[in-house]
N, C-alpha and C positions, 0 to 999 in steps of 0.2 A: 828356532825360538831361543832367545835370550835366557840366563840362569834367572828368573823370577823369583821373587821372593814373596811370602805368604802376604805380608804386607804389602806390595804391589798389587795385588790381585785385588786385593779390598779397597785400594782408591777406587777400580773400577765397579767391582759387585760386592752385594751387601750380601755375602753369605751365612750371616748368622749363624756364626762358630759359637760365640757365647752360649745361644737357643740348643742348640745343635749337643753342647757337651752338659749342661742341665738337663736335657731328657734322657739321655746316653746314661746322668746320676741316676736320674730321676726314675727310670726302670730298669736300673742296676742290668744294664743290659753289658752282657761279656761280648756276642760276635754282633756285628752290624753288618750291612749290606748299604752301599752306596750306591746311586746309579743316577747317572748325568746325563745331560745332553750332548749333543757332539759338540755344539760352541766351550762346554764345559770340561771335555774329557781332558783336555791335554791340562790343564792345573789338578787332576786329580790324586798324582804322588805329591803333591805340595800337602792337601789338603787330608789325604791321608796318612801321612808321617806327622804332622800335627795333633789330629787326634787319637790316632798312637797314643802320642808322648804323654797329652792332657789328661785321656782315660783310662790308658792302660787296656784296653780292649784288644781283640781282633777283628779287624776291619778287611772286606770284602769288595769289589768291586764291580758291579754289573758292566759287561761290556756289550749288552746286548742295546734294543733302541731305547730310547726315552723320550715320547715325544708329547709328555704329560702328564697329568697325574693317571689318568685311567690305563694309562703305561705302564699295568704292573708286571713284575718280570714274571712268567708261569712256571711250575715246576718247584718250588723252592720246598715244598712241603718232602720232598723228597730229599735233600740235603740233610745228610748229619755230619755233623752235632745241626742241632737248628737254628735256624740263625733269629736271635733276638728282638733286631727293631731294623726295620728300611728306612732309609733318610733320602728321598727323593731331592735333588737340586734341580730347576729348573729359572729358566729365563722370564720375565716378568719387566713390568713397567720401568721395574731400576736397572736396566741396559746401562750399559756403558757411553756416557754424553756421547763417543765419536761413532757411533752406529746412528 
């Protein structure tokens, strides 16, 4: 894969980074949990170095499956420190025109 850039990614999905860094204010959340689908994983250091930078937070990555919302990762109640807020990415009618 090519060196992508954040804005590459967004001509093809509408990942609502905007949405995404107002809720992140929004419940002054410090550790987040991310978790994609496999079309999504490989843009997930782009998109986690991003909002790093935007939030200041610590950001987490589920690398288990996602294959929906009812997809939630089990266990987590068990992790300390606890983790804040989950941001589920998933695939939806705004695909990419060339799929």
């Amino acid at each position: 894969m090519k060196n992508l850039k954040l804005e590459e990614i967004g001509e093809d999905y509408d990942l609502e980074l905007n949405e995404i860094k107002e809720k992140i204010k929004k419940e002054k959340a410090k550790i987040i949990l991310l978790q994609f689908p496999d079309g999504l994983k490989s843009y997930s250091n782009l998109i986690v170095d991003y909002l790093k930078k935007e939030t200041n937070t610590e950001i987490l990555v589920w690398l288990g499956s996602c294959f929906g919302a009812c997809d939630f990762p089990l266990g987590l109640n068990d992790i300390k420190p606890k983790i804040d807020l989950i941001i589920q990415f998933g695939h939806n009618s705004l695909m990419p025109n060339y799929c």
